[in-house]
C-alpha positions in Angstrom: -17.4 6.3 16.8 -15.4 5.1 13.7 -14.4 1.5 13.3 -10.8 2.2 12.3 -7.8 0.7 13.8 -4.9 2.9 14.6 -1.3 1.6 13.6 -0.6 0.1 16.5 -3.6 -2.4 16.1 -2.4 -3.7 12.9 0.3 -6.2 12.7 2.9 -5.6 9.9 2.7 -9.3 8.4 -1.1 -9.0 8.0 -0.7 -5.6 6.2 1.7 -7.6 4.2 -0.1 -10.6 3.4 -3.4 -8.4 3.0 -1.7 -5.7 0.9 0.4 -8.6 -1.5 -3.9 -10.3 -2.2 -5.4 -7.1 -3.2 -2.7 -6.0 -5.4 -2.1 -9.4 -7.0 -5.7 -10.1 -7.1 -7.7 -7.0 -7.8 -5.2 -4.1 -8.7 -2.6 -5.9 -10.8 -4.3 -6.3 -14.4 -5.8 -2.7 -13.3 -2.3 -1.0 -12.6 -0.2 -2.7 -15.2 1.5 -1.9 -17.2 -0.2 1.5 -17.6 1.6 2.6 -14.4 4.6 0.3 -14.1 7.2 1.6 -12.1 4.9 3.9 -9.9 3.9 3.4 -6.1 0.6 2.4 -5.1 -0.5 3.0 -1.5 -3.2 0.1 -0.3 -4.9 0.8 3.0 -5.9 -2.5 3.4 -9.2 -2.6 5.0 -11.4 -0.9 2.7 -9.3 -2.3 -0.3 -9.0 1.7 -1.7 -5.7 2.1 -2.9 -3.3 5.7 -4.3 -0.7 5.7 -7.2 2.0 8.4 -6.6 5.5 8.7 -8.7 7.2 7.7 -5.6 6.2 6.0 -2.4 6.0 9.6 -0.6 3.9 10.9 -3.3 1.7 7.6 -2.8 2.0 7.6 0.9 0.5 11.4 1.3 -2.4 10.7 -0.9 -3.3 7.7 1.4 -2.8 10.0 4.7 -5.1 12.9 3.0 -7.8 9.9 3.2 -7.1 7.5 6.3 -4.6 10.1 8.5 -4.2 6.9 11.8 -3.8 4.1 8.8 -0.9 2.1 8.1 -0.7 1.4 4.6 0.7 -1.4 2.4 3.6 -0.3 -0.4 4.8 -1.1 -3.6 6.1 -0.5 -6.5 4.0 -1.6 -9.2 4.8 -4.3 -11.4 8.0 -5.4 -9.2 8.3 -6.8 -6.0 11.1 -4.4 -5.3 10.1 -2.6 -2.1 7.6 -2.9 0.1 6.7 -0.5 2.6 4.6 0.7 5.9 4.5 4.6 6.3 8.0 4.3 5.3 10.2 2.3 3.4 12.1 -0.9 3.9 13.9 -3.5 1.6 12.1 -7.0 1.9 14.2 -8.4 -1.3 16.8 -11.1 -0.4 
């Protein structure tokens, strides 16, 4: 049986907080500025991660790999939106 948790088993601040380390600390100087402005799609357990031209496009590559995941959002190279399966404003 797999090891995967299903969405409700994640909280949303952890995906958060998870999502924000990986990007800042491994995908960052990977992503930028070759794809500023694109989405990447973390699912945050296995650290893999899917660059779409918008957060749909980034979303669906995700779900092809981890359908029961919840996924951490953002636009690369702003902290403009961030997202879980769909999209919400966290900017003040």
């Amino acid at each position: 049986m797999s090891n995967e948790k299903d969405i409700s088993q994640l909280h949303t601040e952890e995906i958060t907080n998870k999502g924000e380390e990986i990007y800042k600390e491994k995908l960052q100087k990977i992503l930028e500025p070759a794809e500023k402005g694109k989405y990447v799609a973390i699912e945050v357990e296995s650290g893999q991660y899917f660059v779409g031209e918008t957060k749909e496009e980034a979303i669906d590559k995700a779900q092809k790999v981890f359908p029961n995941k919840v996924f951490f959002v953002r636009r690369i190279g702003e902290l403009e939106k961030v997202s879980f399966r769909y999209s919400f404003d966290l900017t003040p």
